[in-house]
C-alpha positions as CSV (number, residue, x, y, z in Angstrom):
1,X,16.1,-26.9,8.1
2,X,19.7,-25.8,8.5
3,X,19.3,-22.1,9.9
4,X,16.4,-20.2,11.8
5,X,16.8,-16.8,10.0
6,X,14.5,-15.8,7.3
7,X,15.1,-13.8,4.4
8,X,12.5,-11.4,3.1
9,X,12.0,-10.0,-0.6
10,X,10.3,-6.6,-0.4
11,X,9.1,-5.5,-3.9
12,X,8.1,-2.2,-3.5
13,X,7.3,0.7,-5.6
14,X,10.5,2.0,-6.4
15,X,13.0,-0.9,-5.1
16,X,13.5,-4.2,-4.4
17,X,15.2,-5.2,-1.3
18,X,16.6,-8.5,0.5
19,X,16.3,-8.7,4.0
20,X,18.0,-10.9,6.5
21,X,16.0,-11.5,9.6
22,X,17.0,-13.2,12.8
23,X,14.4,-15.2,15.0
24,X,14.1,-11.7,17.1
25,X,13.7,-9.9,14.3
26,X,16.7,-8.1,14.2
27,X,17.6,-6.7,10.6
28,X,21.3,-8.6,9.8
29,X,22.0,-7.8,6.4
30,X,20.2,-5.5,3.8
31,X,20.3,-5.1,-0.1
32,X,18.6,-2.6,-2.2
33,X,18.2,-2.0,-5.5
34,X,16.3,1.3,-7.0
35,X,14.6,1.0,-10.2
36,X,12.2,3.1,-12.5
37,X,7.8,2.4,-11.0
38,X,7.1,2.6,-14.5
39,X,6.7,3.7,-17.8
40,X,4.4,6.1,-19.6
41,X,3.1,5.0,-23.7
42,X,0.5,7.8,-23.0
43,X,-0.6,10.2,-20.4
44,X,-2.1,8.5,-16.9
45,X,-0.6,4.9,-18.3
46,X,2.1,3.4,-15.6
47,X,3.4,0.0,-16.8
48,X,6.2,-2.2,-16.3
49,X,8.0,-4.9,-17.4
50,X,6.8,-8.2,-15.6
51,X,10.9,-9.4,-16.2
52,X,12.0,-6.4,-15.3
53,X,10.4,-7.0,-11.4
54,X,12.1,-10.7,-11.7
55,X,15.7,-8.9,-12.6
56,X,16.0,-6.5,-9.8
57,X,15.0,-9.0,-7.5
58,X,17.7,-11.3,-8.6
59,X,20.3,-8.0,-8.3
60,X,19.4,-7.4,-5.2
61,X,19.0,-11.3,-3.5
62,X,22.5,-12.4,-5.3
63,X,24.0,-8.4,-3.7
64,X,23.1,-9.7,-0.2
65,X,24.7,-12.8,-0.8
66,X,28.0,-11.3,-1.7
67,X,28.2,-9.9,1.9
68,X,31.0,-11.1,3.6
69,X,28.8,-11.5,7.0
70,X,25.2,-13.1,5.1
71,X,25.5,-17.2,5.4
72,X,23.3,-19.1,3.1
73,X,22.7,-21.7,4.8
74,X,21.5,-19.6,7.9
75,X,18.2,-19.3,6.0
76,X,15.1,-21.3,6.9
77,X,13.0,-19.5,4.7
78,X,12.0,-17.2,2.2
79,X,9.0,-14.6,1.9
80,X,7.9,-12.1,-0.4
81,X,5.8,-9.2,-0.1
82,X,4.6,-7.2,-2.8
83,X,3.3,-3.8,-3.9
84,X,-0.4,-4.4,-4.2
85,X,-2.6,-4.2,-7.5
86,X,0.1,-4.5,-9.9
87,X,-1.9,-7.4,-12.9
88,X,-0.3,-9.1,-15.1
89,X,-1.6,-11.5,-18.0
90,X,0.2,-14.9,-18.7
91,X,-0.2,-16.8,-21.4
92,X,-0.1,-20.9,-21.8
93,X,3.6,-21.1,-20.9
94,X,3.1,-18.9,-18.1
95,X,4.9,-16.2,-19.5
96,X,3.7,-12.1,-19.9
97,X,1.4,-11.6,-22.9
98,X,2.3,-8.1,-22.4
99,X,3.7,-5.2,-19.6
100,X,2.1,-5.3,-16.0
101,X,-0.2,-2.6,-15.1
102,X,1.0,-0.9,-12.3
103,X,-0.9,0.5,-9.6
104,X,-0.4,3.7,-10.3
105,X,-2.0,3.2,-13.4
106,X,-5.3,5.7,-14.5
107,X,-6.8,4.5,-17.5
108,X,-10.5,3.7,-17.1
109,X,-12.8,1.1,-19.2
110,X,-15.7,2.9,-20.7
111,X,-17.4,0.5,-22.6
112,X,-18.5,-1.8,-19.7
113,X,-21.7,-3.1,-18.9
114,X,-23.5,-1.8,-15.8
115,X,-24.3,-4.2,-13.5
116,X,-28.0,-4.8,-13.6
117,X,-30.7,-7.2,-11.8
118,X,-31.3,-7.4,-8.3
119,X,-27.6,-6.6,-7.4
120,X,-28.4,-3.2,-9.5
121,X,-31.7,-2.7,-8.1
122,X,-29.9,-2.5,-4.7
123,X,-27.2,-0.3,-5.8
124,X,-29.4,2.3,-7.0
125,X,-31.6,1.8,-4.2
126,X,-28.7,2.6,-1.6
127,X,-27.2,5.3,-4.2
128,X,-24.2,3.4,-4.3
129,X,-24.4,3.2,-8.3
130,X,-22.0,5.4,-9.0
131,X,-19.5,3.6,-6.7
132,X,-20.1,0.3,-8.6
133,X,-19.5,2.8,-12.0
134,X,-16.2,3.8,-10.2
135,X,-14.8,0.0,-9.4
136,X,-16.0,-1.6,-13.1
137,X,-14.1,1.6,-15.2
138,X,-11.1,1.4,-12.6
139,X,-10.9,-2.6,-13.3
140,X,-8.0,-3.4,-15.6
141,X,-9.7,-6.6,-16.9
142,X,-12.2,-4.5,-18.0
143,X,-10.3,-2.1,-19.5
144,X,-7.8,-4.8,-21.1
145,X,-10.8,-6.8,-22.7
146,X,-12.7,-3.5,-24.2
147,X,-9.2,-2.0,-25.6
148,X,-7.1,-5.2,-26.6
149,X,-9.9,-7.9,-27.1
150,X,-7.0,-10.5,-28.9
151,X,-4.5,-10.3,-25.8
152,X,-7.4,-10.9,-23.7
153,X,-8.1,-14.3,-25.9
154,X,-4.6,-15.6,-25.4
155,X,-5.0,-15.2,-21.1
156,X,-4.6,-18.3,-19.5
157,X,-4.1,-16.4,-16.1
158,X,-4.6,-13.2,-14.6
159,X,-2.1,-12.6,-11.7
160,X,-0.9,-9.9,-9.3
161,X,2.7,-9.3,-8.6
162,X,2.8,-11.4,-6.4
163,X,1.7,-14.8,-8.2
164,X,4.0,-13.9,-11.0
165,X,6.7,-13.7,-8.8
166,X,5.9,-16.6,-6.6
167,X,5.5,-18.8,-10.2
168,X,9.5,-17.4,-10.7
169,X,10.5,-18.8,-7.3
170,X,8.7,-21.5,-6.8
171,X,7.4,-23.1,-10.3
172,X,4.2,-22.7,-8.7
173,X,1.1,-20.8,-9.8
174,X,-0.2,-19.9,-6.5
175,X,-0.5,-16.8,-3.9
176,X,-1.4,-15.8,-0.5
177,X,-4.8,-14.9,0.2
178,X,-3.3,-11.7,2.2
179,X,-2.3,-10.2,-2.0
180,X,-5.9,-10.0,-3.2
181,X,-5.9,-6.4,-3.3
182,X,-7.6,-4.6,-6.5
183,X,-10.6,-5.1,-9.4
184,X,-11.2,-8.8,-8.9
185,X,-13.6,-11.3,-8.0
186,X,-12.3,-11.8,-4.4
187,X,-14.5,-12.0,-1.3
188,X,-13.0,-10.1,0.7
189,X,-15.2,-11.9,4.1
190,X,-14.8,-14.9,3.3
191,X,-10.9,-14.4,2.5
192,X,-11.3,-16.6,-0.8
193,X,-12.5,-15.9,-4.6
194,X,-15.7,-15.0,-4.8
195,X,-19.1,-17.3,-5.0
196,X,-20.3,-17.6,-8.5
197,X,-23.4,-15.2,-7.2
198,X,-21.5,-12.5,-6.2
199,X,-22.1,-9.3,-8.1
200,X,-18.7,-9.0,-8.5
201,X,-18.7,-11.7,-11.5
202,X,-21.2,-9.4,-13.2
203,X,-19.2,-6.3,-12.6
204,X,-16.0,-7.8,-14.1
205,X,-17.4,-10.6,-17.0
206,X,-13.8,-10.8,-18.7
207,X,-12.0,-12.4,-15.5
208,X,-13.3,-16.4,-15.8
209,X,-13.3,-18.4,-13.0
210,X,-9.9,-20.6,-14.6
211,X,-8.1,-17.4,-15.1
212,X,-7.1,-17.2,-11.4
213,X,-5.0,-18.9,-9.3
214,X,-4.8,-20.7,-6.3
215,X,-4.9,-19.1,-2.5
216,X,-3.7,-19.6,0.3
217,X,-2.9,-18.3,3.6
218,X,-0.2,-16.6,5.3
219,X,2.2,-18.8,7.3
220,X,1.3,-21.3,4.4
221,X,4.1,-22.6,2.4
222,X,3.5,-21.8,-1.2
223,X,6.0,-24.1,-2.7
224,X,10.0,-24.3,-2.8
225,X,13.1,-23.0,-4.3
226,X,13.5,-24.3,-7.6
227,X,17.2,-24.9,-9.1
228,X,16.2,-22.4,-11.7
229,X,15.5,-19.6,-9.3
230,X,18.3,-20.6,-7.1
231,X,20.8,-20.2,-9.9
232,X,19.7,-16.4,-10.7
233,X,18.9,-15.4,-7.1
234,X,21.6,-17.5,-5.0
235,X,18.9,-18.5,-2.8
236,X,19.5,-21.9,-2.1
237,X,17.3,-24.4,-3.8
238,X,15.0,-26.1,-1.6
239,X,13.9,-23.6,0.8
240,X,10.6,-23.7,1.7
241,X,8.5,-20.2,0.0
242,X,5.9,-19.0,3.1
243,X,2.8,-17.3,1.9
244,X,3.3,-13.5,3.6
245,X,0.7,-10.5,2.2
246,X,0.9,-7.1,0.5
247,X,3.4,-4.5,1.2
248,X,0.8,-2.5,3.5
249,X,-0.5,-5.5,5.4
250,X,3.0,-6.7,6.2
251,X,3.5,-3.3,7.5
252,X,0.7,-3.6,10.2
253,X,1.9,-6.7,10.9
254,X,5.5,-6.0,11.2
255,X,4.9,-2.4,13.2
256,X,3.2,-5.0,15.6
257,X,-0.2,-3.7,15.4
258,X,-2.1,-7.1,16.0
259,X,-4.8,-5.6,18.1
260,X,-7.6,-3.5,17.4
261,X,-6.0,-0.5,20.1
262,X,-3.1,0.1,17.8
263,X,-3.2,2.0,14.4
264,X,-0.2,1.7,12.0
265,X,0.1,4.9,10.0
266,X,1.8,3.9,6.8
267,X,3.7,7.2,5.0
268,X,3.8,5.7,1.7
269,X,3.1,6.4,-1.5
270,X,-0.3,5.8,-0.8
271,X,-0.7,7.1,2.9
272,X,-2.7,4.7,4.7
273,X,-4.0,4.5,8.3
274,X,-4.9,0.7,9.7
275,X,-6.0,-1.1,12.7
276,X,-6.2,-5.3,12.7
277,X,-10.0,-6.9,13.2
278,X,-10.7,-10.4,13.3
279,X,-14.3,-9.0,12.0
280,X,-15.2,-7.9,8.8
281,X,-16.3,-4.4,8.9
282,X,-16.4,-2.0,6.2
283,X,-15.5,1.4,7.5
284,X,-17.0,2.9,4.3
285,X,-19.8,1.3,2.9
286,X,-19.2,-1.1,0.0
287,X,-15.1,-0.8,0.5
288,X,-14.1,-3.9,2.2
289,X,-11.1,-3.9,4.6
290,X,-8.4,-6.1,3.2
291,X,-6.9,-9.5,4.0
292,X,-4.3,-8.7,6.9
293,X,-1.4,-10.4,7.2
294,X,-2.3,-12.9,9.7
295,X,-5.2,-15.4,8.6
296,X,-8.9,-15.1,8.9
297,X,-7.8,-11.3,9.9
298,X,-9.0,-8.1,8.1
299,X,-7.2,-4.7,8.0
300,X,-9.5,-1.7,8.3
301,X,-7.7,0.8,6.2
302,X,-8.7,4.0,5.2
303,X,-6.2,5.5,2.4
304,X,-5.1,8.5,0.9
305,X,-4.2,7.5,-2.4
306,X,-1.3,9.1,-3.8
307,X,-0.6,10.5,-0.1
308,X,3.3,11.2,0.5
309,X,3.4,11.0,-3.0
310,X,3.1,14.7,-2.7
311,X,6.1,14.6,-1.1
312,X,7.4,13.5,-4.1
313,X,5.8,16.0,-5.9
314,X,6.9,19.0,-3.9
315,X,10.5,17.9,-4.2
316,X,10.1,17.8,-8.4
317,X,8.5,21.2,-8.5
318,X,10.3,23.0,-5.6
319,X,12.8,20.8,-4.2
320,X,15.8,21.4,-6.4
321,X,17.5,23.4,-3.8
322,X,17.2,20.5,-1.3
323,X,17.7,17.7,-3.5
324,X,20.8,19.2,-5.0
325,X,22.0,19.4,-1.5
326,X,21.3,16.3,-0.2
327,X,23.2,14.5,-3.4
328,X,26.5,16.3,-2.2
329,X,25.8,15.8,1.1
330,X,25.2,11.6,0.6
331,X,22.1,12.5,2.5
332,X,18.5,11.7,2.4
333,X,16.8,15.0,1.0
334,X,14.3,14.4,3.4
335,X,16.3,15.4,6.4
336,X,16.9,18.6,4.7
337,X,13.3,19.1,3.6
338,X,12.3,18.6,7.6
339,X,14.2,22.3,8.1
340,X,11.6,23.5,5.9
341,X,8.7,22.6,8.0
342,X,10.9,24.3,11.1
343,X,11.3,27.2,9.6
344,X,7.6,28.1,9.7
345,X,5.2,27.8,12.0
346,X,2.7,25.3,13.2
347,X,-0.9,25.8,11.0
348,X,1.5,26.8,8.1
349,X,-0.2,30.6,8.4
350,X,-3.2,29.6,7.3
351,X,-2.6,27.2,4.6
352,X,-4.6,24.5,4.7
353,X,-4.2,21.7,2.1
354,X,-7.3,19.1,1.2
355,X,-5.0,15.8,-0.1
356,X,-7.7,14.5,-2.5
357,X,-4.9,14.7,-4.9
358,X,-6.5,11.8,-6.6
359,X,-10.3,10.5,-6.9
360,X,-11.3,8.2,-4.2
361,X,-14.3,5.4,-4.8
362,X,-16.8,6.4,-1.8
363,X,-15.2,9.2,0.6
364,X,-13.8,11.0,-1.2
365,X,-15.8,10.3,-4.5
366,X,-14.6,10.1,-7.6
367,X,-15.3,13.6,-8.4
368,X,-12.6,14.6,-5.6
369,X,-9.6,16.9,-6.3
370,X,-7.2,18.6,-4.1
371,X,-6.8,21.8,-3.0
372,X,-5.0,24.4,-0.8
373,X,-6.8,27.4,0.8
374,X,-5.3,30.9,2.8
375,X,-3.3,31.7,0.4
376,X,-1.4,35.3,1.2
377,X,1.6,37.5,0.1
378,X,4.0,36.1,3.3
379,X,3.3,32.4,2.4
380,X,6.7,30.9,0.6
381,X,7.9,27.0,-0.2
382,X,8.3,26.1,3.6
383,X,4.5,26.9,4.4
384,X,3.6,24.8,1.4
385,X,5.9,21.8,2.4
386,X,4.3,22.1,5.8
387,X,0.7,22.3,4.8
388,X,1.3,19.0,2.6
389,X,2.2,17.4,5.8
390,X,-0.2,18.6,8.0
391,X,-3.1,18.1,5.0
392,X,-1.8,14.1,5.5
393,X,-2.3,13.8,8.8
394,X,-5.6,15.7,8.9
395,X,-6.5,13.3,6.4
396,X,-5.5,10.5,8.2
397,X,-7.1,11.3,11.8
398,X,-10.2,11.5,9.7
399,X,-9.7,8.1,8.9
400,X,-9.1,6.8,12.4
401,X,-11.9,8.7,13.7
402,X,-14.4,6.8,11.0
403,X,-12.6,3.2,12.0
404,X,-13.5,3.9,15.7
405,X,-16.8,5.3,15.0
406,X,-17.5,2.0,13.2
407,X,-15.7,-0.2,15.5
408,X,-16.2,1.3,18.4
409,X,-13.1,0.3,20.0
410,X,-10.3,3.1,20.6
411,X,-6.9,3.2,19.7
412,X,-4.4,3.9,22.2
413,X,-1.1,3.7,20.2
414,X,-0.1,5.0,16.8
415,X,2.5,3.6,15.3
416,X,4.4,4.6,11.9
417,X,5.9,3.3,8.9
418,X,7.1,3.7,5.3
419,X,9.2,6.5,3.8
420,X,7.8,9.3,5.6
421,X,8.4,8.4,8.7
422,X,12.2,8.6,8.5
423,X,10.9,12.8,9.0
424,X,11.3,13.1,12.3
425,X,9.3,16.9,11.5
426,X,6.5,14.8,9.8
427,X,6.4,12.5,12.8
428,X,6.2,14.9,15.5
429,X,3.8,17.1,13.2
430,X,1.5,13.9,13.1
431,X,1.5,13.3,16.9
432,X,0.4,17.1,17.4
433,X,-2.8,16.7,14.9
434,X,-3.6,13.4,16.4
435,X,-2.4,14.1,20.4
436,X,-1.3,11.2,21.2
437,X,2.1,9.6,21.1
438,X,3.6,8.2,17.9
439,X,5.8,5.6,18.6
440,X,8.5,4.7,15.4
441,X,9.5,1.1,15.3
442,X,13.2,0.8,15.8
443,X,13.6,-1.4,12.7
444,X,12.3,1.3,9.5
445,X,11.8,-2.2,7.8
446,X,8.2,-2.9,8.4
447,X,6.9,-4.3,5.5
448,X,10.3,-6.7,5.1
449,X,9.4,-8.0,8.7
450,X,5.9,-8.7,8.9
451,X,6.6,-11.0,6.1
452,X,9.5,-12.5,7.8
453,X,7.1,-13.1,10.7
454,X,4.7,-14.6,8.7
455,X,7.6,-17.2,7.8
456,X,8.7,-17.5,11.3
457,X,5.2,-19.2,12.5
458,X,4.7,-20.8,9.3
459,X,8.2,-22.8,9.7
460,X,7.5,-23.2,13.3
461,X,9.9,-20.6,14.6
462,X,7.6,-19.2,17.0
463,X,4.6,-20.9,18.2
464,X,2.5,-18.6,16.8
465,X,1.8,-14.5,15.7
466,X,1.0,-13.0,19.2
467,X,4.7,-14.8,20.6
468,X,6.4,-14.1,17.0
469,X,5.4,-10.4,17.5
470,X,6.3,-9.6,20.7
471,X,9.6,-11.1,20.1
472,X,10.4,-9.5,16.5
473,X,8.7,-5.9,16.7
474,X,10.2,-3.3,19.0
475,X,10.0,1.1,19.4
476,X,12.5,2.7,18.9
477,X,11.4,6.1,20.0
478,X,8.1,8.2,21.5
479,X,7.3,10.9,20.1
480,X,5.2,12.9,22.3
481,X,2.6,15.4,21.3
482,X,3.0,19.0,21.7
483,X,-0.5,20.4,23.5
484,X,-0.4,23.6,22.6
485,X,0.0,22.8,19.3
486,X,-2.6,19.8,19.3
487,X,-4.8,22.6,20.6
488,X,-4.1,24.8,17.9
489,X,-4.4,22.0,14.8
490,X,-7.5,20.8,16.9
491,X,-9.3,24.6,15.8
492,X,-8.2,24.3,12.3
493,X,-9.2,20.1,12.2
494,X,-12.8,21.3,13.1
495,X,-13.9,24.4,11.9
496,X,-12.1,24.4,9.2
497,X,-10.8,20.9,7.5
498,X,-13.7,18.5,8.3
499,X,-15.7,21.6,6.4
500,X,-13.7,21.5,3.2
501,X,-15.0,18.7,1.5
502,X,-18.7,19.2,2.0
503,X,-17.9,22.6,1.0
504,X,-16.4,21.9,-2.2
505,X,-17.5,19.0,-3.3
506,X,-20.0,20.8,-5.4
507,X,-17.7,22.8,-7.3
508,X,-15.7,19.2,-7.5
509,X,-18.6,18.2,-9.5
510,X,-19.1,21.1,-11.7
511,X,-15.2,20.9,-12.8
512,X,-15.7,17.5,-13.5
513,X,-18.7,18.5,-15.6
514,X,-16.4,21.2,-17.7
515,X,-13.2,19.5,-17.8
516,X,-13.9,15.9,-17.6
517,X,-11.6,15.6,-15.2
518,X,-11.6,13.2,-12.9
519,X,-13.4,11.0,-15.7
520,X,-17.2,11.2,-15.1
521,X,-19.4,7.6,-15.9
């Protein structure tokens, strides 16, 4: 080992970027590269390129490199986190039989065969049928196998982002245990593929047991630089590869929320809201917390899928203004959209926004939809922008309040990550609608390094996670909550969001019934 820092591949969404980590976790040199999520061949499809992942990476890994201050041989190690759910199908020589499908994606299977025996009898007996339903037409195998049965044939592997690009690195056909998020046969209790009783064999009966790969842990190392990948990434060959997690789990891990009293609040594309167990609970029956990124370690998260997507949304439909702005200012367009949410007042006059923008699998069901209610003639793009936000963090107190109902252990500290939390208006709106303080890490990094801190123990950096996070994770700032306002959000939380749902769900169900939309089983 000639260095001690650690270099981090973040793959997310919309860009790839290289990090440069010290041993204290302090952020030395950055690269990012933007590129397009995905493409569209018809309406609700999102797919990508599998080399088109392998590229930007490249771009942005040989970018840091050219930094005047970024040594090479500073670097200990490499680790890579991933967006999660992103599938791709290699053939015999390893390579893609055809574009990933990205986790965006919304096709469903149609044609599958419910699962039946005792594991149906149960299902139906606990009226969880239609959530089983929900996870075999959402399961891209499925889908894959019913709509292109001769690709299907040719599989020799069936990999997640991650694999694929630990196989480019490495040479190696191997992942972490802490990347098995989606539609496959993985226990999520025991942490490893799933036993060949499991009903999840039935409920997926394209995916073989050969198709998948090998696990392993985080802080494990998956395999080594090859000469190949050091020649188109200019990391130098050699370098040990440590097994890190998924995008959200490195989050928790790298906002330092390692203990069941601390909540990491992830404003990403899908808005998420976790706490770390080292006991499998399921917060919502039959959806399994997912591997954290710490081993034999599960992260209760409750998600809003699609959350600040909205964001993202609002600035397409009625951004223009802001967005034209920011680009002539060099600015992010989310400091601009944050005067928005000051120019009107707390409880948006009486908009309140339900963020089931997209169908969940248990709460919200799959018949969910969104909507916005109060609606009046003074209401204009700033009360919208600000219901959006407060929606989310309704949405995601609801969530904590369900993890501490089943864990009954409380969380005294919120922390907050991804894109959204660069708005300091978001943040401060959040700590109002929760009431307690949200503290935002002084590195905006997260994901980047939690898996830089899964290399640090792995390589023996620090002794272990507990020693590597106090020395790598740090607040930047407090943000305190408001009480008046906290009182105020606290009125419109219970008597009139918590109602919403139950409220609506029936007319969910009869749109569904009309329109087919969401897709009824």
């Amino acid at each position: 080992m000639t260095g001690s820092n650690i270099l981090a591949i973040d793959n997310g969404t919309q860009s790839v970027r290289a990090l440069l980590f010290s041993p204290s976790g302090a952020l030395l040199a950055k690269s990012r590269v933007l590129y397009e999520p995905y493409f569209s061949k018809q309406p609700g499809w999102a797919e990508q390129e599998p080399e088109l992942f392998w590229q930007k990476i490249c771009q942005a890994c040989k970018t840091l490199f050219e930094k005047e201050d970024v040594n090479p041989e500073s670097i200990a190690g490499v680790a890579l986190t991933t967006q999660r759910s992103t599938l791709i199908n290699l053939d015999k020589d390893k390579n893609p039989l055809r574009p990933a499908i990205h986790w965006l994606d919304q096709r469903v299977a149609s044609k599958f065969k419910r699962v039946r025996g005792l594991w149906g009898l149960a299902f139906d007996l606990i009226g969880l049928r239609e959530t089983i339903d929900y996870f075999q037409s959402q399961a891209e195998a499925n889908f894959l196998a019913e709509n292109d049965p001769e690709m299907w044939e040719k599989t020799e592997k069936f990999v997640f982002l991650s694999g694929y690009l630990t196989y480019k690195l490495t040479g190696e056909l191997v992942d972490s245990v802490a990347c098995q998020v989606g539609f496959v046969p993985f226990d999520y209790k025991k942490l490893t593929w799933a036993s060949q009783s499991d009903w999840k064999w039935q409920a997926l009966p394209p995916i073989m047991p050969e198709l998948l790969i090998p696990l392993k842990p985080p802080g494990d190392i998956l395999g080594y630089i090859t000469p190949e990948a050091s020649h188109a990434t200019g990391i130098p060959a050699g370098l040990p590869l440590v097994a890190a997690a998924a995008d959200k789990a490195c989050e928790v891990l790298g906002t330092g929320c390692l203990s069941p009293d601390k909540a990491c609040l992830s404003f990403g594309t899908t808005a998420t809201v976790n706490t770390t167990q080292f006991k499998y609970l399921e917060v919502i029956p039959l959806v399994p917390p997912y591997p954290a990124a710490v081993p034999h370690a599960y992260n209760l998260e409750v998600q809003i899928y699609r959350g600040y997507w909205m964001i993202e949304w609002f600035k397409r439909e009625f951004g223009q203004t802001e967005q034209t702005m920011a680009d002539q200012m060099n600015v992010e367009v989310e400091l601009l959209l944050d005067d928005l949410i000051n120019h009107s007042e707390p409880g948006a006059m009486g908009l309140v926004l339900q963020p089931y923008w997209s169908p969940g699998l248990k709460f919200p069901g799959p018949e969910a939809k969104g909507a916005i209610i109060g609606f009046g003639d003074v209401h204009n793009r700033s009360h919208v922008y600000r219901a959006i936000i407060e929606g989310l963090a309704y949405g995601l107190r609801e969530g904590l309040e369900r993890t501490v109902k089943r864990t009954h252990q409380p969380v005294n500290q919120i922390v907050v990550a991804g894109g959204g939390s660069q708005s300091r208006a978001a943040v401060q709106t959040t700590a109002d609608i929760f009431g307690l303080p949200v503290a935002v890490p002084s590195i905006y990094e997260a994901s980047g390094l939690g898996a830089a801190i899964d290399a640090t123990v792995g390589l023996g950096i620090h002794s272990d996670f507990t020693s590597a996070v106090e020395s790598m994770t740090s607040i930047g700032e407090i943000i305190e909550p408001d009480l008046n306002n906290h009182s105020l959000y606290n009125d419109l939380y219970y008597k009139v969001y918590k109602k919403l749902y139950r409220k609506l769900q029936p007319l969910y169900e009869k749109i569904r019934d009309i329109t087919g939309y969401p897709t009824q089983f």
